[in-house]
Every structure is written in C-alpha cells, then in structure tokens.
N, C-alpha and C positions, 0 to 999 in steps of 0.2 A: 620051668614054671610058665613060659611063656608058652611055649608050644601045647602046654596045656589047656591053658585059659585060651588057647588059639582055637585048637581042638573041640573043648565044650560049648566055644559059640558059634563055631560050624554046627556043631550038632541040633542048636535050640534053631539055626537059621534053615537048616535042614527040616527039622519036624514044623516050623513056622510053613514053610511051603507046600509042605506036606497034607497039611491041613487049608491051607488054601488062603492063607491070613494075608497076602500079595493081592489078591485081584480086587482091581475097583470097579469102578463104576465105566458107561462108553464116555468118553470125551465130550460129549457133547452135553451132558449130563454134571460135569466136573464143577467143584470149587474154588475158584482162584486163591483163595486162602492157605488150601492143602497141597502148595507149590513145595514146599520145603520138604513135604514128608514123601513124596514120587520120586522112581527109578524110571528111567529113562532108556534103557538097555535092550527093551526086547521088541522094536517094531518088526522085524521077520518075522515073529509069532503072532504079532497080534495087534493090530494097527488100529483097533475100533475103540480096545481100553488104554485106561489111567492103569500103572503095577503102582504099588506103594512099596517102599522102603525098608526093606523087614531091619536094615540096622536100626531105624527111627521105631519101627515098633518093638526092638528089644526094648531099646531106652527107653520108653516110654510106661512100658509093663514093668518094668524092674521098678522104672520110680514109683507106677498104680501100687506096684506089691511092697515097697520101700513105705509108702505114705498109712499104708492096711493095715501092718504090722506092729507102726508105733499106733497109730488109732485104736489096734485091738487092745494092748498093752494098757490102754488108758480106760480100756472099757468105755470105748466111742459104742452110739448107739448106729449100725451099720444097714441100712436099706438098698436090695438089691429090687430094680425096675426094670420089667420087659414084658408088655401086653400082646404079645404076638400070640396068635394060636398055638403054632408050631414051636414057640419060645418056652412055654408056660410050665413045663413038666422040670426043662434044666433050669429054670428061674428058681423054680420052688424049691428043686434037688442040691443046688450047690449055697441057698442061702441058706436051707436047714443044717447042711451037712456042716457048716462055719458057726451054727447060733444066732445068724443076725438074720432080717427081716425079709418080707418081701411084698410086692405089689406085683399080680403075672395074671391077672383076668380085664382089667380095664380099670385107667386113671378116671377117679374119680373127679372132677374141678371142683377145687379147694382142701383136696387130702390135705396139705399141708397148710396152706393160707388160713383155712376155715377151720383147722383141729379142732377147736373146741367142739363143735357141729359133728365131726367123724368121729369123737368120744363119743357122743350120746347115740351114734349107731351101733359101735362097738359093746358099747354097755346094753341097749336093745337086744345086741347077737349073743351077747355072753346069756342073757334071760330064756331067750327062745332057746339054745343048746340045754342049758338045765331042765328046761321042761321038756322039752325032745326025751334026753335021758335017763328023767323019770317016769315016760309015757306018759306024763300027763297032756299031752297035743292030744293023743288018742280019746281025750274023755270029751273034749270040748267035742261041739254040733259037728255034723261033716264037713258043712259047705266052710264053718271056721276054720274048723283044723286043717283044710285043703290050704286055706289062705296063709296061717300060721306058716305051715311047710316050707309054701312058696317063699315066702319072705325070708324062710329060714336057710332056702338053698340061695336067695339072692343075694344076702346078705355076706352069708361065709364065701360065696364068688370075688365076693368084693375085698373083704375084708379079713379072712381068715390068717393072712400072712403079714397081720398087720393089729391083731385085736391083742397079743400081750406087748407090744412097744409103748413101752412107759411113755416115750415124750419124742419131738420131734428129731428126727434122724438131725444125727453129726455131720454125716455125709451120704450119700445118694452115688452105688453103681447102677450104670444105666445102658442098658442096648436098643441100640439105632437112633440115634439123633433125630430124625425125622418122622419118626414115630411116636415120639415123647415129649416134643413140643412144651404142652404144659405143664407135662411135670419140671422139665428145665427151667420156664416162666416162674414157675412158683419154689425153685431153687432158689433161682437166683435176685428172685424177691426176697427169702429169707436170710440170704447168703449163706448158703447149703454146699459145701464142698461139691461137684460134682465128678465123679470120674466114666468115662466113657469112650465105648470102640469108635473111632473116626472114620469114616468111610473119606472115598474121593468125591464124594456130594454134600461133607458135609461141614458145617463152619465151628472149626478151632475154637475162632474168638467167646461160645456159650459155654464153654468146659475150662474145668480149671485143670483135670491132667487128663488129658486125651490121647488114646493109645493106636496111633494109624494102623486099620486092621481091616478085612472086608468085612461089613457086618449083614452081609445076606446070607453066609452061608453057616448053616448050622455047624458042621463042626467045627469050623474057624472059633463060634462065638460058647460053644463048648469050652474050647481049650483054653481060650482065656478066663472065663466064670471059673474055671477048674484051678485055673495057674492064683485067680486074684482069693478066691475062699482058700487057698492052701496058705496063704500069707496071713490071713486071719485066726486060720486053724494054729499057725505056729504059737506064736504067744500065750493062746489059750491054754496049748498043752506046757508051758510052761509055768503058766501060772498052777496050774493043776498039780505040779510037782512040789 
C-alpha cells in the first residue's frame, strides 16, 4: 500500500514539473512571505530563480480540490476569475465545463461590492440579446442600431459569464494575484472564500487556500483549472445519479 501511494505521488510530482508548476519568479522579484513554500535544491541550474515546492503545492491543490468538492455538494454558487488575454478562453472553458461561473474579459470595480448596480446591467444585457434574436436591432435607425450592437458586444465582454448567477459567489477561483487586485479587495471585503495559484511574488496572507504554483505559464495554470473543475464535476455527477 505504501509503495503505492509512493508511486502515484511521484507520478502527480512528476507531471507537476512537467507542466512547469516549479518555476518562480527571479529573486529579486520574490515575497518574503512565500519562504515556507520554496525548494532550495537547484542553484547549478539556475541561480536567478525562486523553484517552489511541488510537495507544498500537492498539499495545497488537494485541499483547493478537498474544499470544491463539499462546496459543490452544497450547491455553493462557484466563480472562476482571470482577465488575461491569453487566459480568457481556459477561464471560460473549465468554468463551463464544472457549471459554475466566470469573469475572463476585465473586472469590473464593484462587480461584487456594487451587485445590485451589475444586476441592472445584466438585466440591460439579457433585453438587448432578446431583441438581437428577434431582429428587432435591425428595424431600429442605423446610426441606433450601430449603438445598440455596440453595447450589446460590450456588455456580454463583461458580463456574459456572469448574467445567470443568482447572487453573489460562495467562493472566488482566481489567477495571478497581481492581476486581480480588486477583485481580492472586494472579496475580502465581502468575506468571499478565495482560492488561488501563488506565485514567488505573491502574498499568502490575501488567500484563504493558496496553491504554490507558477502562475505565468499557461500550461502550469491549465492543469490546475483542469485538476480544481474535476473536483467540482465530481459531486455533480453524483448528485445526478
């Protein structure tokens, strides 16, 4: 049994590095807070970075996916955050693929603080889609129905992954720390769970389970979105059963 369990966490620490979920930030760059979750091992390879821990981000991802899976259960309402360009497509793809939400074109200031305010956009965008497909944009003046449009692709940029969420997120998955700023601001104003990949630049103490991981490289933050919606997916299909 043991050498089993030996086994298959070679193997997760194996595809961990694989994917590149080790590499941080250069040192001089670094968080003194993210002492605990750095390996220390490799200055013959590479003397400019911070490595992270991949023990500390098993642990860390097992409890993110430990925490998902009774929140799913409970039918927590689940938002997935990451405004990157290059983010935008797996933001959208692994929160649909789970059921739960997302935010992946640009945080809004006061998505959350101000809801009641992002309702009445939502309700706005739900009005404009209806008349979109019924062609009735078409019947309106030009220069109107130009405008219409516009609002109408403005609006779903913003909000499309976010206009059927009843009420405000349970909890908040979020990538790159330093990118998100406000949205963790207005988490942790709400006291909004948050879970999020920790880079070596970035501080612990705004996260409530924070999974040390590199969060610049695309597939690194793949595989986690991929590992943390599989946790969500579980229950679901149980309840289905």
């Amino acid at each position: 049994m043991a050498d089993t369990l030996s086994q298959t966490t070679n193997k997760k620490l194996a595809r961990f590095f694989k994917v590149g979920l080790h590499y941080g930030h250069k040192k001089k760059e670094w968080n003194p807070k993210m002492v605990p979750f750095l390996f220390y091992s490799f200055p013959e390879v590479d003397k400019e970075h911070h490595f992270i821990n991949l023990y500390e981000t098993q642990k860390y991802l097992n409890k993110a996916c430990h925490y998902l899976r009774a929140a799913s259960l409970k039918r927590k309402v689940i938002l997935f955050v990451g405004t990157k360009r290059r983010l935008s497509n797996t933001i959208q793809q692994e929160a649909m693929r789970c059921g739960a939400f997302y935010v992946n074109y640009r945080w809004l200031g006061g998505m959350l603080t101000n809801w009641k305010t992002i309702q009445k956009r939502i309700r706005r965008l739900k009005i404009l889609e209806t008349l979109q497909s019924y062609g009735i944009l078409n019947y309106y003046p030009k220069k109107q129905s130009a405008l219409l449009k516009r609002e109408l692709e403005k609006l779903n940029n913003y909000l499309a992954g976010i206009k059927n969420m009843p009420y405000l997120p349970d909890v908040v998955i979020l990538i790159d720390q330093e990118h998100e700023l406000t949205a963790i601001k207005e988490c942790r104003k709400l006291n909004i769970p948050i879970i999020s990949m920790i880079d070596t630049n970035s501080n612990p103490d705004l996260i409530d389970i924070g999974i040390p991981a590199n969060d610049d490289s695309v597939k690194a933050i793949r595989y986690v979105l991929y590992r943390l919606s599989r946790a969500i997916i579980g229950p679901n299909l149980l309840k289905k059963k």
